[in-house]
Phi, psi and omega in degrees: 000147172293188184183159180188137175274123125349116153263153178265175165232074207224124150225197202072342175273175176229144175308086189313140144305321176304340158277041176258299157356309162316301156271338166285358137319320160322124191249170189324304203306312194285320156334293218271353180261352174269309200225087181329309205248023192353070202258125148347063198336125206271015175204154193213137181293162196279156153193183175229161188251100212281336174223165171212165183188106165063250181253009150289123194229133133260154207219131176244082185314156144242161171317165180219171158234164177219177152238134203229171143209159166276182161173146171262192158095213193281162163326294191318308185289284224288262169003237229312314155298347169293317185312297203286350187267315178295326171284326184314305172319290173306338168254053143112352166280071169198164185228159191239169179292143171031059198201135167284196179283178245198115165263139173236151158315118160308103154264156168244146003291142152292121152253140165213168167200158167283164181209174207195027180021281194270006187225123154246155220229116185308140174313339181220044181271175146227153196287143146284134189269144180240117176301346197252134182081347165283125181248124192259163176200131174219140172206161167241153172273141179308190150296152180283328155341324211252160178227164207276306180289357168301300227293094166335162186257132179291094166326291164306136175255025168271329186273151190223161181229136217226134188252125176239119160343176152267182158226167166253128158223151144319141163207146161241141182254155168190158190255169158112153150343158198207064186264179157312303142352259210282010145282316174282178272326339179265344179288325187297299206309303192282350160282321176280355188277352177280329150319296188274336144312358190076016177234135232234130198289137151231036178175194215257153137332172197205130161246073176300153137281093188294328190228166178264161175312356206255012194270135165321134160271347139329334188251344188318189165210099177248135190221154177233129154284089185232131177298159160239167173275000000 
């Protein structure tokens, strides 16, 4: 099945490493309290594949809707509250006019990346983490079912429901852990493989994730992502 990540449209940052992190702070425990049967999501947003050159893709996303929340502090917290607002959301913390709430389907990827607002960072430094002023975004795409006016209202008023364009993106895919190190090596492979096609970053890197924690790594699917122009 295809697949496609949510891009910001922030450019110029480079991918914190640390934001790998991010998700592997997610611990066994809170998976297991969304998803009893840590079972796959059976469905992933589309995209076409417009070049492919090894483990390297350009990708031609379609819209989406997504669900998002921001969250400051440390990875642990910011991870784990992102998650836990988000997920909340899809499972049943949300409400219709004169109706009840709504369980929406689990899709993959899980995603975040880091932002930084007010600083911006050559495309191929890696960010040093700074506590103060870090902001996070973690989000999932709905079902392709849904329309931004399909969509129960988020009981949190942190989670926002947000219609995202399509896009073109850069992608490198790789299996195994997705610790620091080797994000920070798959991000350097994919800024020079962006060098040598001629294209030019139009937002921060991504880190998706595909799978729970409890998955063999060999088998994972992990991918860093950056829109282009």
């Amino acid at each position: 099945m295809n697949t496609v990540t949510t891009i910001s449209q922030r450019t110029h940052n480079s991918f914190a490493p640390q934001s790998a992190l991010a998700l592997s702070a997610l611990s066994v425990a809170a998976l297991l309290a969304f998803f009893p049967s840590i079972a796959m999501a059976i469905e992933e947003p589309k995209y076409e594949v417009v070049t492919k050159d090894d483990n390297f893709e350009l990708r031609q996303y379609a819209p989406m809707v997504i669900a998002e929340t921001w969250v400051t502090g440390t990875l642990d917290e910011a991870s784990s509250r992102g998650f836990r607002a988000i997920a909340g959301y899809i499972f049943g913390d949300n409400k219709r006019a004169n109706a009840a709430s709504e369980k929406i389907a689990m899709t993959a990827p899980v995603t975040v990346e880091k932002q930084e607002p007010s600083v911006k960072i050559a495309m191929t430094a890696p960010v040093t983490m700074d506590k103060e002023g870090e902001r996070w975004r973690m989000h999932f795409v709905m079902p392709s079912q849904y329309k931004l006016a399909d969509l129960p209202t988020p009981n949190n008023a942190d989670v926002k429901l947000r219609e995202v364009p399509g896009k073109r993106v850069a992608v490198i895919r790789f299996s195994g852990f997705s610790g620091e190190a080797k994000v920070a090596a798959q991000t350097a492979q994919l800024n020079e493989w962006l060098q040598k096609q001629n294209l030019t970053a139009a937002g921060p890197a991504q880190l998706a994730r595909y799978n729970p924690p409890i998955t063999p790594p060999f088998f994972r699917r992990n991918e860093v992502l950056i829109e282009v122009k």
